[in-house]
C-alpha positions, 0 to 999 in steps of 0.5 A, spaced: 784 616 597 781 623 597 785 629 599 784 634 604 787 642 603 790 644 609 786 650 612 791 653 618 789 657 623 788 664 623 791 665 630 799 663 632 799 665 639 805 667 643 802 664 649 807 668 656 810 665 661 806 667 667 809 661 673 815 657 676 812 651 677 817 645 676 818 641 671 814 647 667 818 653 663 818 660 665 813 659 670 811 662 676 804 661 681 797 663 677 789 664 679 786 657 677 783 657 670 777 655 672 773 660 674 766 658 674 763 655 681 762 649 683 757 645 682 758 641 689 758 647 692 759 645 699 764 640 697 771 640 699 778 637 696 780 632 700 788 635 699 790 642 696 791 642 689 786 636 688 781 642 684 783 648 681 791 647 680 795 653 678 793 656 672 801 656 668 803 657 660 808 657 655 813 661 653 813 658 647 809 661 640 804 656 637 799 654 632 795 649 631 793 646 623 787 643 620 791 636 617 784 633 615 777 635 615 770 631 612 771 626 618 765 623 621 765 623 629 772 621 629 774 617 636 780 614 636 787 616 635 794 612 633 801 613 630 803 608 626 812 608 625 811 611 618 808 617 622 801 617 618 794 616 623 790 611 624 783 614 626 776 610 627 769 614 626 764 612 631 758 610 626 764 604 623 769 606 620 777 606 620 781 610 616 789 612 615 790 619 613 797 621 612 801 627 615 799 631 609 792 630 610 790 624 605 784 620 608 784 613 605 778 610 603 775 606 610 780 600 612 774 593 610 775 587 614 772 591 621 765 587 624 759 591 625 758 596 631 752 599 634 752 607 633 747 609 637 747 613 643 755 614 644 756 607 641 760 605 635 766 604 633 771 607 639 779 607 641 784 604 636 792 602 638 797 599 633 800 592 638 807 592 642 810 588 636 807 592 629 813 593 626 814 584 626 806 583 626 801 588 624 796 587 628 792 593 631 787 593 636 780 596 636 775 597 641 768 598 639 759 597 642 758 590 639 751 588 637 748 583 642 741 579 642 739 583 648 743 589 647 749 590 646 756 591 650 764 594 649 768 588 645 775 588 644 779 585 637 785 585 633 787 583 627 793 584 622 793 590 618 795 589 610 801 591 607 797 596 603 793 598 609 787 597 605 783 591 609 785 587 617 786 581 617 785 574 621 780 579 626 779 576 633 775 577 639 779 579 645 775 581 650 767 582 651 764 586 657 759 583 661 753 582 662 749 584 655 745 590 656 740 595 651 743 602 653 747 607 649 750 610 654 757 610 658 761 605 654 768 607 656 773 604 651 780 607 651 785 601 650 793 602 651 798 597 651 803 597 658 811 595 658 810 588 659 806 587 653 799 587 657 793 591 655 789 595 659 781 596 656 777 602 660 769 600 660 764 605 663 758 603 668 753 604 662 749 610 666 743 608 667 740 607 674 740 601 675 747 599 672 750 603 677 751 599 682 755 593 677 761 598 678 761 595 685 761 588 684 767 584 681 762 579 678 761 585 672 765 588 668 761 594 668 765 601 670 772 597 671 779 597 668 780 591 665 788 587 663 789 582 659 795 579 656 795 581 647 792 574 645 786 576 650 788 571 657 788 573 663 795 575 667 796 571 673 798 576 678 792 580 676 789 582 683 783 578 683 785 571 680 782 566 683 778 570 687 771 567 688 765 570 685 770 576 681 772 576 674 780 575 673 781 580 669 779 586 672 784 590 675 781 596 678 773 598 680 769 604 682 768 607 675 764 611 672 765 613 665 773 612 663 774 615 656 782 616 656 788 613 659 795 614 659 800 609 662 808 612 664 815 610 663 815 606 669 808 603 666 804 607 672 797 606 670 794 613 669 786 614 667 781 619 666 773 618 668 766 623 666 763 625 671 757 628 672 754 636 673 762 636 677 767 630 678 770 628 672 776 625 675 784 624 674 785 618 677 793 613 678 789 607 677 792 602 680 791 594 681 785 591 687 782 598 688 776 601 688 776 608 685 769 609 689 763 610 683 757 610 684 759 610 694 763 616 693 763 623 687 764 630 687 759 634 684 752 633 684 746 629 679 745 631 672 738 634 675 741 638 680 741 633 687 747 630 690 750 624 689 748 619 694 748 625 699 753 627 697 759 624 700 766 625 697 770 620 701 769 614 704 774 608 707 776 603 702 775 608 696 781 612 693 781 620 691 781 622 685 789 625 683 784 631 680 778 633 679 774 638 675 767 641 678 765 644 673 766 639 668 771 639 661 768 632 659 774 629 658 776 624 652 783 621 651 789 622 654 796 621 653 803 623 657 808 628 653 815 626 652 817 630 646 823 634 644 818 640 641 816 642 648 822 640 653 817 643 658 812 639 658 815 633 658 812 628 664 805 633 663 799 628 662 794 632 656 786 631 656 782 632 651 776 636 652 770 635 650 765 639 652 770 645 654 773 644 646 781 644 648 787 640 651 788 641 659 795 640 660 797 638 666 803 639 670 805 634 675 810 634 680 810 626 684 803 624 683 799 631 684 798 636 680 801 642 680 799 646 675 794 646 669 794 650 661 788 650 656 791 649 649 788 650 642 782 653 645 781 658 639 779 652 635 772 651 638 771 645 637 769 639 642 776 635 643 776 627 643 783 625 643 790 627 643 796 623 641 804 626 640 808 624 634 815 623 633 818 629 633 814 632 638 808 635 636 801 634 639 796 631 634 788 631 636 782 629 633 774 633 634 768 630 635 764 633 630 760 631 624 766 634 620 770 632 624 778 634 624 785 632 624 789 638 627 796 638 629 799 644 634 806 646 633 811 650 636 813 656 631 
């Protein structure tokens, strides 16, 4: 094990209480804080509050701290209960670094992944049943003949925590494709023990149209039960031509999803120049992708002439133009921040901070930067037991960080 020295941030900021908004503290309505225009100029939200919610903020004194650093494009983020992290790095490597910032030499046992383009290995989850089993999750871009493509597995972390153990396949996206783009990959376990997989249309034009089509896995929300079969009330068994474990359609690229206290499935997807999307991912329905978007192309034209709504497609909850490009997400429920309990945190890439968001029902109703002095792209957010919020950038030193109240 290598130890790393802990390098605090020079900026603890008091952050003032500038709204009112429920469920939030000492608060009262705010300017947006996004300021930029928009990309899809002309386009409009579809109900107050979809874009551009009320910028809010703490009145609480806070710190970020740099736990670890030397880590290689860090993608997934889980606690295990003796409080220590288990963090993947994209090019094939998991390890397990403790809270005082020890990295352990890469865990053995993992099958290859291919880590080109925004391939390798991706998310990772400790099983409903560790404490009796062991068993974690990963997701990862498995090398095919013909290309490649998402794939789930499991196995029992050892006891030293030095190797996994009896890895099985799970899951494979279909169909095979050579690309390196738009894997998607998030995993979370749901109360009754399923497990839902987020997968990306992979990009490329000719993809697209596979998040429409019920026979591909691509740009979908999958949910399988912990040994990879499929439940029987998912929404589309023993629909011809439909793969059973699909749960939802129309996606473009899911990198994060959260799942509430009342197992209520939340996801978080990029969008292009504009529409990066909050979406209440719930089962048969379709989520628009590549029909319906916000924003424009990469290149500056619309997306399919630029159509925001569409019958037989869901909005959005919230959206972003521009973008943040989000990466993992999870609910805060901790005793640090009583305020922020119910709020969805976001990982932001390109914009290099946590979004909080406060919800009130299922809007958002208000929207917070935190740790936006650490400069860094933001890849996943997760809270530990005492309420802490922990995150990882995607960096080639890449970092653990712990942001706490003071």
């Amino acid at each position: 094990m290598r130890l790393l020295v802990l390098a605090v941030s020079v900026s603890a900021v008091a952050l003032a209480a500038a709204c009112a908004v429920p469920g939030q503290d000492a608060a009262r309505p705010g300017d947006p804080v996004e300021t930029r225009p928009a990309n899809g100029a002309n386009q409009q939200p579809a109900f107050p509050g979809q874009t551009r919610a009320p910028g809010v903020r703490t009145d609480v004194a806070m710190a970020h701290t740099v736990v670890a650093s030397g880590l290689v494009e860090p993608w997934g983020l889980a606690l295990l209960p003796d409080g220590r992290w288990l963090v993947t790095e994209r090019p094939g490597r998991l390890r397990i670094i403790t809270a005082e910032g020890a990295i352990s030499e890469p865990v053995a046992g993992l099958p290859a992944v291919d880590p080109r383009g925004q391939g390798g290995l991706l998310d990772v989850v400790t099983g409903p049943t560790f404490g009796q089993d062991r068993m974690i999750y990963w997701s990862y871009a498995e090398p095919r003949d013909g290309g490649n493509g998402t794939a789930v597995a499991r196995g029992r972390l050892s006891d030293d925590g030095s190797r996994v153990e009896g890895v099985q396949v799970l899951f494979r996206a279909m169909p095979t494709y050579e690309g390196v783009l738009h894997y998607g990959s998030s995993l979370a376990f749901a109360p009754d023990g399923t497990l839902f997989i987020t997968l990306g249309e992979r990009s490329d034009a000719p993809m697209r149209p596979q998040a429409q089509d019920l026979g591909s896995h691509m740009g979908k929300t999958i949910r399988i039960n912990a040994d990879g079969s499929v439940p029987s009330d998912n929404p589309f068994v023993g629909r011809a031509g439909a793969l059973p474990e699909i749960w939802s359609l129309g996606h473009r690229n899911m990198q994060g999803i959260a799942i509430a206290g009342d197992g209520a499935v939340w996801t978080v997807e990029h969008g292009t120049r504009g529409g990066d999307e909050i979406n209440l991912d719930r089962a048969g329905l379709n989520y628009g992708w590549p029909d319906v978007a916000y924003g424009v192309e990469y290149r500056g034209a619309p997306i399919n002439a630029g159509i925001t709504a569409r019958e037989g497609t869901e909005q959005p909850v919230y959206y972003w133009d521009p973008v943040i490009a989000p990466g993992g997400m999870t609910f805060y429920d901790g005793a640090m921040f009583p305020g922020w309990r119910g709020n969805l945190l976001v990982a932001g890439l390109k914009e290099k901070h946590i979004a909080r968001l406060v919800l009130e029902g299922n809007r958002v109703v208000g929207e917070e930067r935190l740790m936006t002095d650490l400069g860094e792209r933001v890849r996943d957010v997760a809270v530990a037991a005492d309420g802490a919020v922990w995150a990882i950038t995607d960096e080639t030193d890449g970092k653990l960080v712990r942001l706490a109240a003071q």
